[in-house]
N, C-alpha and C positions, 0 to 999 in steps of 0.2 A: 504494500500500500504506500502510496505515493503523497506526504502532504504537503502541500504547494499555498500554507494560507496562513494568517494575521488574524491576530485580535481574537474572535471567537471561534472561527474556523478551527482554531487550535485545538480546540476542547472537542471537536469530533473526534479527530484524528487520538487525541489520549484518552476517551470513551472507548474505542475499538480497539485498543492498542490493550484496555486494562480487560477487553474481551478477551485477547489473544492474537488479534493479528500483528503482525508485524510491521513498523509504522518505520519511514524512512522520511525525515524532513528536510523538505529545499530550503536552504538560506543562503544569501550572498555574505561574501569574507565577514564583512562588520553586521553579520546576524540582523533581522529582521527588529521590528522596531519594539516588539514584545517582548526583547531584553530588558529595554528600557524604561516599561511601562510599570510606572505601580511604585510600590514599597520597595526599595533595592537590598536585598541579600550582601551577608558579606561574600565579595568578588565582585559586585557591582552587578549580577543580572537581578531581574527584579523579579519578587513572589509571585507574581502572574505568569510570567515564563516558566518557571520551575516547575509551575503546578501544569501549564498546560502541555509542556513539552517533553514532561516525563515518561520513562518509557521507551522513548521514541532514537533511532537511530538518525546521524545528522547527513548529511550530503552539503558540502558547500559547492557553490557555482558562482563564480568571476566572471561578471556581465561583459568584463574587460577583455577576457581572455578570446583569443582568436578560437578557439575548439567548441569556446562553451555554446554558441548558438544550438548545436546539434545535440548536446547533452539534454537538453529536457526532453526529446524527442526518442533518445534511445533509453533514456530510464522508464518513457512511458512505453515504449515496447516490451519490457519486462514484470511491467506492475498488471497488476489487478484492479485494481481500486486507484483512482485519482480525487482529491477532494482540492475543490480550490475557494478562494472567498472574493477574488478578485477579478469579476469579468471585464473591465475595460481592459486592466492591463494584459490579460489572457490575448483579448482578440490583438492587441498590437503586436504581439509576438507569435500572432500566427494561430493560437492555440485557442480560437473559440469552440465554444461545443461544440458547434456544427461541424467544425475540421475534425475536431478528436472524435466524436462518433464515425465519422468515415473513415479516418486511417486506422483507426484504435474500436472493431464493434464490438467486442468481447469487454472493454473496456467498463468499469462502473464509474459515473465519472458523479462525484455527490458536489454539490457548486451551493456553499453557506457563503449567502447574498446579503448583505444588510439592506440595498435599495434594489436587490431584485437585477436581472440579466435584459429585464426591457423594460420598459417603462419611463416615464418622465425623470426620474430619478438614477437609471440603470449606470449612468456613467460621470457619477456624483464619487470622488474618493472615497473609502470606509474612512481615512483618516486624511488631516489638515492640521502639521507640521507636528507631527506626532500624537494629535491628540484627536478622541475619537469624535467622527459627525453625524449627528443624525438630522435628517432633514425634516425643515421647520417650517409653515406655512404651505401655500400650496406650490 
């Protein structure tokens, strides 16, 4: 199982993980921003991260690196399970449902939305400069 997500996303992937699957986390070198979220632990990652990302094996990926474009794409040929929380930034890298259902159909792809994959909202950040957004008025 492949988790590829932020903020509450996370707590799927450590739900299923405390089932028994096998939980492999994507983060870039300087970790996802749910290290830094919350109450900080001594070492500086913070109680939110620890709680949601336990369990879980890491994968890092350097957006920098010349090889890494194709790395998301071969670790989804090997997963089962993809859980992501991030559809705008998905599709800019190629990776909307629609494409992963066609190259990947054996694939379960669980996508934890805060404003949802379409709608008025769909391509609203979950977060704005670290801190979480929820959309307000109409």
């Amino acid at each position: 199982m492949l988790d590829a997500t932020i903020w509450l996303g996370a707590s799927v992937g450590r739900l299923l993980g405390d089932l028994g699957a096998d939980v492999a986390k994507l983060e870039t070198p300087d970790g996802t921003a749910d290290r830094r979220r919350g109450y900080p632990l001594p070492g500086g990652t913070s109680a939110w991260w620890a709680f949601s990302e336990a369990g879980k094996r890491g994968i890092v990926l350097d957006p920098h690196e010349e090889d890494c474009a194709d790395r998301p794409v071969d670790l989804l040929a090997e997963a089962r399970v993809l859980i992501t929380s991030e559809g705008p930034a998905l599709r800019r890298r190629g990776l909307a449902p629609e494409a992963i259902r066609a190259r990947y159909p054996g694939l379960v792809h669980v996508s934890v939305s805060l404003h949802g994959l379409d709608g008025p909202y769909a391509d609203r950040p979950v977060l704005v400069g670290g801190r979480h957004r929820t959309p307000v008025g109409r």
